[in-house]
C-alpha positions in Angstrom: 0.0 0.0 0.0 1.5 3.3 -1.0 -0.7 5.9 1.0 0.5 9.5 0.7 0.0 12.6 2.3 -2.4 13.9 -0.1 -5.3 12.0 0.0 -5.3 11.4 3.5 -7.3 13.1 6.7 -8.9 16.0 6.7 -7.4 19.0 5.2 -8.5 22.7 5.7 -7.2 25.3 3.6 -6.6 28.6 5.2 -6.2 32.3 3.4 -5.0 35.6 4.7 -2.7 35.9 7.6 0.7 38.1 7.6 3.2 39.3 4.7 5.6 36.6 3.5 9.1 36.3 5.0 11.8 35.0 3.5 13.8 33.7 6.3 13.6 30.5 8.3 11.8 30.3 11.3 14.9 29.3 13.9 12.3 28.2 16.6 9.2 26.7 16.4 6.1 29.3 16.1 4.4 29.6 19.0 0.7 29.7 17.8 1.7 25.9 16.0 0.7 23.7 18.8 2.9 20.5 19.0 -0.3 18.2 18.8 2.2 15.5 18.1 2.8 15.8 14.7 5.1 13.5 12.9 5.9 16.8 10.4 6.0 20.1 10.2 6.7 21.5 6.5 6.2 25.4 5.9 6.4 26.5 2.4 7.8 29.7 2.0 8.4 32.2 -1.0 6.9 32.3 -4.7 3.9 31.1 -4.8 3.1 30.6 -1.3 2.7 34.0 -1.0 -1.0 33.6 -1.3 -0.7 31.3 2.3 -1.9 28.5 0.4 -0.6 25.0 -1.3 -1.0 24.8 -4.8 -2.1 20.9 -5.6 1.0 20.2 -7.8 3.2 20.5 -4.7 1.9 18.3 -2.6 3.2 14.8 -4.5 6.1 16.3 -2.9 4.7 15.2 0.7 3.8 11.8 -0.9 7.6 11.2 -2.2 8.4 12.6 1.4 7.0 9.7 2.9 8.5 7.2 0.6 11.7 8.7 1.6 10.6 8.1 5.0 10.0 4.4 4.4 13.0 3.3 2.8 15.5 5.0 4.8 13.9 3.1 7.9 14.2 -0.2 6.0 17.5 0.7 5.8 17.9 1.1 9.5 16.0 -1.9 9.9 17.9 -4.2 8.3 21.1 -2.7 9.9 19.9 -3.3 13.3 18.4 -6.8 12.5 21.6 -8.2 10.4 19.8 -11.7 10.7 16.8 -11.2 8.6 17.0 -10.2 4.7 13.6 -8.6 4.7 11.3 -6.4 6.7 8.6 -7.7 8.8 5.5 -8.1 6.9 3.2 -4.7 6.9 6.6 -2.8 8.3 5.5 0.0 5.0 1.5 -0.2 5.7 2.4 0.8 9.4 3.1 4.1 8.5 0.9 6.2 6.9 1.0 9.8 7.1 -2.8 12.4 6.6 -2.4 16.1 6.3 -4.4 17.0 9.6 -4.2 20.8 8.4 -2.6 23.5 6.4 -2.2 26.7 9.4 -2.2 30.4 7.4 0.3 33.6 8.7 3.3 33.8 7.1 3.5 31.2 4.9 1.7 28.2 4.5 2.6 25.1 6.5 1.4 21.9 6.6 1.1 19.6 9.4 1.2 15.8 8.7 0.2 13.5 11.1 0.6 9.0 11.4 -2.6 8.0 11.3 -4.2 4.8 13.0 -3.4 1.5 11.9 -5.5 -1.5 12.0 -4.5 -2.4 15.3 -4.7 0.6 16.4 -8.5 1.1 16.1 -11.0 -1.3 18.1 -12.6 -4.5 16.0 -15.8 -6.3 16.8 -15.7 -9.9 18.4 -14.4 -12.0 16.3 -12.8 -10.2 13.9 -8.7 -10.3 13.4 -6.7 -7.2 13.3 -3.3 -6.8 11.9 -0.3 -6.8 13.7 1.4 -3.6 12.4 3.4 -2.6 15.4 4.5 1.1 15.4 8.2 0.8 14.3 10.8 3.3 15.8 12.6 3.4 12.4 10.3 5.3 11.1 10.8 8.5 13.9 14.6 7.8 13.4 14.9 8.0 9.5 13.1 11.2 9.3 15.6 12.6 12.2 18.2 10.8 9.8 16.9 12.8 6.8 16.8 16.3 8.7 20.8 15.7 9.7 21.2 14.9 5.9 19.7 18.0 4.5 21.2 20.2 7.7 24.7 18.7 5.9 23.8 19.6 2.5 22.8 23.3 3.0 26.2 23.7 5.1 28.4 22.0 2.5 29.1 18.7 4.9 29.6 15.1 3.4 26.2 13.2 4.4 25.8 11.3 7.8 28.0 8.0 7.0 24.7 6.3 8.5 22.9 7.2 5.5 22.6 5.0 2.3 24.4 5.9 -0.6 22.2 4.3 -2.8 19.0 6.6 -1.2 20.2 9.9 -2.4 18.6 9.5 -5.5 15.4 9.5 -3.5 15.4 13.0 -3.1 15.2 13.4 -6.8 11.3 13.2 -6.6 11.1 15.6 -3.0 10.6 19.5 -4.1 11.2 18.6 -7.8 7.9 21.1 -8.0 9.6 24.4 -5.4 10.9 26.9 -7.9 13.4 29.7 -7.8 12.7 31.5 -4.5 10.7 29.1 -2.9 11.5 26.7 0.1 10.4 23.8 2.4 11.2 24.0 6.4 11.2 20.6 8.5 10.4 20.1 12.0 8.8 18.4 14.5 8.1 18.4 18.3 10.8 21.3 19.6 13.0 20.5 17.2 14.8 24.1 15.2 13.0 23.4 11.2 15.8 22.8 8.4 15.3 24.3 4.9 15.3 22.4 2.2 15.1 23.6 -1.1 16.4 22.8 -4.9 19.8 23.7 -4.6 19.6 21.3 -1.2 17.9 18.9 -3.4 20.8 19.2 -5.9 23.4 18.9 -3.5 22.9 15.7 -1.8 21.5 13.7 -5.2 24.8 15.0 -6.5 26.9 13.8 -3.6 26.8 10.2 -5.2 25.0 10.6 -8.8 26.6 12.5 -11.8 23.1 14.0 -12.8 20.4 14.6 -10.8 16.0 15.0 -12.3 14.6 18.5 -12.3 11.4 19.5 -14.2 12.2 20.5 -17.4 10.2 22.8 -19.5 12.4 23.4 -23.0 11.9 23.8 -26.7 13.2 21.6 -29.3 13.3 21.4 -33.4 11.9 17.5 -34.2 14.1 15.9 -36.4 12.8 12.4 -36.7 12.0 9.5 -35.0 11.9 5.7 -34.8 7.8 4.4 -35.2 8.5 0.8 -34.2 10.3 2.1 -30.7 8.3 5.2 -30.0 11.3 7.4 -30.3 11.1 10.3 -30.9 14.0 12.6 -32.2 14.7 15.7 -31.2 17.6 18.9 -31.3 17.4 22.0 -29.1 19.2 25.5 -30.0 22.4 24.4 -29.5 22.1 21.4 -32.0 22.1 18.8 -29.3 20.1 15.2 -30.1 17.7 13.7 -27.5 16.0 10.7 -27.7 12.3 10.9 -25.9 10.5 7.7 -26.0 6.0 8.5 -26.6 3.4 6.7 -25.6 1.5 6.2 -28.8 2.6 5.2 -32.1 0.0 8.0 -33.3 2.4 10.5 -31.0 5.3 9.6 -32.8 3.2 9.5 -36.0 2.7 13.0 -35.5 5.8 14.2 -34.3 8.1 12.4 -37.2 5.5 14.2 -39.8 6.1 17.3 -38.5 9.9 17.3 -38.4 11.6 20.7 -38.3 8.6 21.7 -36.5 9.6 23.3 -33.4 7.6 21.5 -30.0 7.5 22.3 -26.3 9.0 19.8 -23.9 7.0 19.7 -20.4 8.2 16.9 -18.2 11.2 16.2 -16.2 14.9 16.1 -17.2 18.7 14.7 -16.2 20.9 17.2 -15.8 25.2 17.8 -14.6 26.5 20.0 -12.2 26.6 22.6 -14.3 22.9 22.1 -14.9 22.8 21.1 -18.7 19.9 18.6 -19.9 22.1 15.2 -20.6 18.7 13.2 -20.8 15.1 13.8 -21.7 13.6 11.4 -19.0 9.9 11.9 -19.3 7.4 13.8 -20.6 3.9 15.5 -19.5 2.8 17.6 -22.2 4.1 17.7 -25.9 3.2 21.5 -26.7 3.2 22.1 -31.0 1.3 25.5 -30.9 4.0 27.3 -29.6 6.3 29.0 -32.1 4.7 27.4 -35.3 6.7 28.4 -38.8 5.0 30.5 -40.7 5.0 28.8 -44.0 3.0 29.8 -47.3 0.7 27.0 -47.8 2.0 26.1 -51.3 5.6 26.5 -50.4 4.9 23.8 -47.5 2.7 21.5 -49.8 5.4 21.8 -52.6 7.9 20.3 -50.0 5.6 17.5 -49.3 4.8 16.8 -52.8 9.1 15.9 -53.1 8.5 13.6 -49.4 10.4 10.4 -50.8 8.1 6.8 -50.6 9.5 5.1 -47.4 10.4 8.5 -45.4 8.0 6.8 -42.7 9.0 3.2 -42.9 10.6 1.1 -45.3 7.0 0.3 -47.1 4.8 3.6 -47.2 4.2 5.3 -50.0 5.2 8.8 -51.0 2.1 11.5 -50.7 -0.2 11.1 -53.4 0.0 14.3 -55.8 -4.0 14.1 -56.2 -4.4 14.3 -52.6 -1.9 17.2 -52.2 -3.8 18.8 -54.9 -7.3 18.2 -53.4 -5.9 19.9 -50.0 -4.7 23.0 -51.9 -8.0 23.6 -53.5 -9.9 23.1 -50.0 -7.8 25.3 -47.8 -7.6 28.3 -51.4 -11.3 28.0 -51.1 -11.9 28.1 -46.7 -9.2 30.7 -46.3 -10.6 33.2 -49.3 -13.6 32.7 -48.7 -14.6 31.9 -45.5 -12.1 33.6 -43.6 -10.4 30.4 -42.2 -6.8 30.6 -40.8 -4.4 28.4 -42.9 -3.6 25.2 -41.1 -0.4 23.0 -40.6 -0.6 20.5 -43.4 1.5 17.1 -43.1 1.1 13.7 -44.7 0.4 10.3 -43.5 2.0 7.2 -44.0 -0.9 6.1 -46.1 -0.2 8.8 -49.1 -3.0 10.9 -48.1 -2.6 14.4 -46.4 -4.2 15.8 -43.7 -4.2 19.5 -41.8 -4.9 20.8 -38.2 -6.0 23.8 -36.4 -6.0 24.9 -32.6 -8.9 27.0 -32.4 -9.5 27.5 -28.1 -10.1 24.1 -26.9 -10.9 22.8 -30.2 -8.6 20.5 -31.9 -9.8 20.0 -35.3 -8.3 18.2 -38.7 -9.3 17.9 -42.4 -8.0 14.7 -44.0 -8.1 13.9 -47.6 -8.6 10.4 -48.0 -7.6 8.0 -50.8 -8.7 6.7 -53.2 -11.8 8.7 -53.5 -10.3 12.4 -52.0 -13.0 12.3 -49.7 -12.3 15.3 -47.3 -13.1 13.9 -43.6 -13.6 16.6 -41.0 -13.0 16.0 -37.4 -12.9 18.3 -34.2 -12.4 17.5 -30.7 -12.7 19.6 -27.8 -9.8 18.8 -25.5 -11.9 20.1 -22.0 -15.5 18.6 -22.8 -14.4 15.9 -25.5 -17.0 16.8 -26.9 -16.5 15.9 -30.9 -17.8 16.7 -34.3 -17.5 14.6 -37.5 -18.7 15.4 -41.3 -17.5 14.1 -44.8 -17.6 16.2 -47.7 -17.5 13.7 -50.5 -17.3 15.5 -53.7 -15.2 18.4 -54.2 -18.1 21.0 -55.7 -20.2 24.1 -55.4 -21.6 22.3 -51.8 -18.2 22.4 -50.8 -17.6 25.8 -48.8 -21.3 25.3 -47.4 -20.3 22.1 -45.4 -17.0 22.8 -44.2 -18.8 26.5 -42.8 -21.3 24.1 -41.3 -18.6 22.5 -39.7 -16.5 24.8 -38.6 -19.4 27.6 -37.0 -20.2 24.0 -35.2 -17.7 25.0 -33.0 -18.8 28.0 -32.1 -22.2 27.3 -30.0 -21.7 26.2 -26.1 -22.2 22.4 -26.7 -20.4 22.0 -29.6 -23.6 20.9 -32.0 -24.4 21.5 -35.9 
């Protein structure tokens, strides 16, 4: 069971309260009540401004936990050299709940263990679970405040710690951003801050790269369809490899090489914080920084697309389907005031081309044999979708596709 701190307890969020400050509480506040709280973490700076946690910080408190756990495995298995494993439900023992986020000059919140099985009462005849409470648990998180304390005053680690944990911290405040911080504390004890350049520091101290979120433009130059690879160069003419999850992602991306595309995810990088490795992705972004080619320049260039430029068996596009596609997008653009879209071709010989219009992603595909134009939209936030088929190329024509497109402009989405 991997329980975190998010979805745990109840949680009450707090607004208002006193200016931001900057610098690290060196005792405990006073109006925090030590309710016995297994952590303490007050985010300070940036966005916490606002006394509030935004949500995609707080799988930071779940990979805070997992840190938890396997550093008192660790101890575990030190201080019980005859046994290879941990008891059994040593992890499901310890399970942390926010019990509250407190407002004033930042926003901190308190994590508390919550009950186990055993803990709670059970009705005659039922059988609880022995999940004793384990004093590893209280020791690796004292463990993991002397580490960070050694990392922000430029001290090797605690020899006690594991090596092979630093890495850990690669997924604790990957989300804190220039400016911002994390204290720890618990009980009495003085709060340690912990921040990215503390999170470099100690995954450093035994890895040659450490993970950071990475948010980075690139120029696609290719890719591999029976791997999901993708190819990619950024400004400096570097090559990255990112792997996709669909063959229709890496359809799309090898179509639109030397098509510049936004990178969200998270990244390898050295000490001197260069990207060695793309190692995974959230959001592939190709709005952003479109080229601005004329539309018969672009379908001239895919008229001289080689057969086999997708794999060793495709054909090259098909000249009466780029031709069909000039004569639609001549006719929406002059006359119905429609933007010019990005036009690319698909494996099959026929071409297709794609707006962004809001949350509408839409495409027109001319099909083979017939040149069939197949129009397709999908709204991205209510998926919400509309289909049509103009089937002969005539005076009907513009009519149709207007149909289609104004579609998109009522609140559901209908025709």
């Amino acid at each position: 069971m991997n329980c975190n701190l998010l979805y745990q307890a109840s949680l009450r969020w707090a607004g208002g309260g006193l200016n931001m400050t900057d610098v690290p509480n060196q005792q405990p506040r006073a109006e925090i009540e030590d309710n016995g709280d297994f952590v303490r973490v007050r985010f300070a700076g940036g966005r916490f401004d606002s006394h509030t946690i935004p949500f995609d910080v707080l799988p930071d408190l779940a990979a805070y936990r997992d840190l938890v756990v396997e550093v008192a495995k660790h101890l575990f298995r030190e201080r019980n050299s005859d046994r290879q494993r941990v008891p059994k439900g040593f992890e499901e023992s310890f399970q942390l709940g926010l019990s509250q986020v407190i407002q004033g000059n930042s926003a901190t919140a308190l994590a508390r263990r919550l009950e186990t099985l055993e803990d709670q009462p059970t009705e005659a005849g039922q059988v609880g679970f022995d999940f004793p409470r384990h004093s590893e648990f209280d020791d690796a998180r004292d463990l993991l405040d002397r580490v960070i304390a050694a990392a922000n005053d430029g001290q090797a680690l605690p020899q006690e710690f594991p090596r092979e944990l630093v890495g850990k911290f690669n997924r604790f405040g990957q989300s804190l951003r220039a400016g911002e911080h994390a204290e720890l504390s618990h009980g009495r004890t003085a709060p340690v801050r912990y921040d990215s350049e503390t999170r470099k520091r100690i995954v450093l101290s035994a890895n040659a790269t450490y993970e950071n979120a990475l948010d980075q433009r690139f120029t696609l130059t290719g890719g591999e369809i029976r791997a999901f690879i993708v190819h990619l160069a950024d400004e400096d003419g570097t090559r990255f490899d990112l792997r996709v999850d669909t063959d229709e992602e890496c359809e799309k991306a090898i179509a639109r090489r030397r098509h510049r595309i936004r990178v969200v995810g998270a990244g390898l990088f050295d000490r001197q914080d260069r990207l060695t490795k793309i190692a995974k992705y959230k959001e592939l972004i190709y709005t952003d920084d479109e080229p601005q080619q004329p539309l018969d320049e672009r379908l001239d260039e895919i008229a001289r697309t080689p057969a086999g430029w997708y794999s060793t068996q495709n054909p090259a596009p098909d000249v009466s389907a780029i031709a069909r596609m000039r004569e639609l997008v001549t006719l929406i653009t002059a006359e119905a005031g429609v933007p010019t879209p990005y036009v690319y071709p698909l494996p099959d010989g026929s071409i297709t081309g794609e707006w962004t219009r809001g949350d509408w992603e839409i495409s027109a595909t001319v099909t083979l044999p017939d040149l069939a134009i197949e129009l397709h939209a999908l709204n991205v936030e209510t998926d919400d979708e509309l289909e049509a088929e103009i089937a002969e190329f005539d005076e009907r024509t513009l009519s149709a596709f207007s149909r289609f497109w104004s579609g998109m402009d009522s609140d559901t989405g209908g025709q």
